[in-house]
N, C-alpha and C positions, 0 to 999 in steps of 0.2 A: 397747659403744659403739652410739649410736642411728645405722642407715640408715635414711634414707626409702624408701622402696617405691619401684619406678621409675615406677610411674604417682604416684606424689605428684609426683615431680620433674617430669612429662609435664602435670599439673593444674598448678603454679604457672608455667609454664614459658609453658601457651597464654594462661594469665591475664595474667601480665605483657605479653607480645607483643600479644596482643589487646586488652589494655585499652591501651595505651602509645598504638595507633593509632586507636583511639576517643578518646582525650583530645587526641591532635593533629586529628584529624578538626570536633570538638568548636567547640576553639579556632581551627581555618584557615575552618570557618565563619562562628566570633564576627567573625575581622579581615575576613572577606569574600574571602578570598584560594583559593578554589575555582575551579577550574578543568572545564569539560566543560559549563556552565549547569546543572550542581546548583542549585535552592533552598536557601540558608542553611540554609531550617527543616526540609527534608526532609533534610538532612544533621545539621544538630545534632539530631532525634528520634532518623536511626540512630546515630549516634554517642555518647546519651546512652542509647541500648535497649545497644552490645555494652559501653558501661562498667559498667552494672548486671551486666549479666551476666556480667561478667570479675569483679566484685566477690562476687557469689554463688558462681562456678566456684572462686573461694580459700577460702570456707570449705565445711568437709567437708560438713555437714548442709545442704548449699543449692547443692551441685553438682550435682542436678538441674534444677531451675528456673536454673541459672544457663545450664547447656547447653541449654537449651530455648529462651533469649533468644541466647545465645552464635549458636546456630544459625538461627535466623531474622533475625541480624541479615547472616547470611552471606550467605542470601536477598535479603536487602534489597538489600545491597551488590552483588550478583550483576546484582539485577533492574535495579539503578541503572546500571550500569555498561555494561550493552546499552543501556540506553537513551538513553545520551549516545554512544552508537556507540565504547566501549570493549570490550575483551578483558576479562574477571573475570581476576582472576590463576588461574593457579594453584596457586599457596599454600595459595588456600580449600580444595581438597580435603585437603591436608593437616591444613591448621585442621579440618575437620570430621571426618575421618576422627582425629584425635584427643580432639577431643571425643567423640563414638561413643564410644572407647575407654577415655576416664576417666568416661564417665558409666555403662555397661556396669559397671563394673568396683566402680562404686559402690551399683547395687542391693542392698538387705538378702537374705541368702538365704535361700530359703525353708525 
């Protein structure tokens, strides 16, 4: 019987979550229903950079470039979120400290 590795499960796991809040992020843009004086378009860019990148994080051969986006958009969201005079969650360290860990895990060995 096939298991997944537990980092497979930890990789589709950050992808669905993150991409799920990028697609409502996305959308609460499109209806204008943002909250803190975000710009629509600077929310629908991060929004439409960590879906890319939740989309790449699912598949195996592109879960680098996908953490690479996954992770800058963490930044983004981070940098956004001082800036309307919000707290960044703390979640993000979680979200990146698992990224770290299934992208680590995904280098070819030497």
């Amino acid at each position: 019987m096939y298991r997944p590795r537990p980092v497979t499960l930890l990789r589709v796991a950050l992808a669905l979550v993150m991409g799920w809040g990028a697609l409502r992020l996305v959308l609460d843009a499109h209806r204008g229903a943002l909250n803190g004086g975000v710009h629509p378009r600077i929310a629908t860019i991060l929004g439409a950079m960590e879906l890319v990148g939740a989309l790449l994080f699912l598949v195996p051969w592109t879960v680098r470039p996908g953490a690479w986006l996954l992770a800058a958009s963490l930044v983004g969201a981070t940098l956004l979120h001082l800036h309307t005079g919000q707290a960044p969650s703390p979640v993000f360290l979680v979200y990146a400290a698992g990224i770290g860990a299934v992208a680590s895990d995904s280098r070819p060995s030497a």
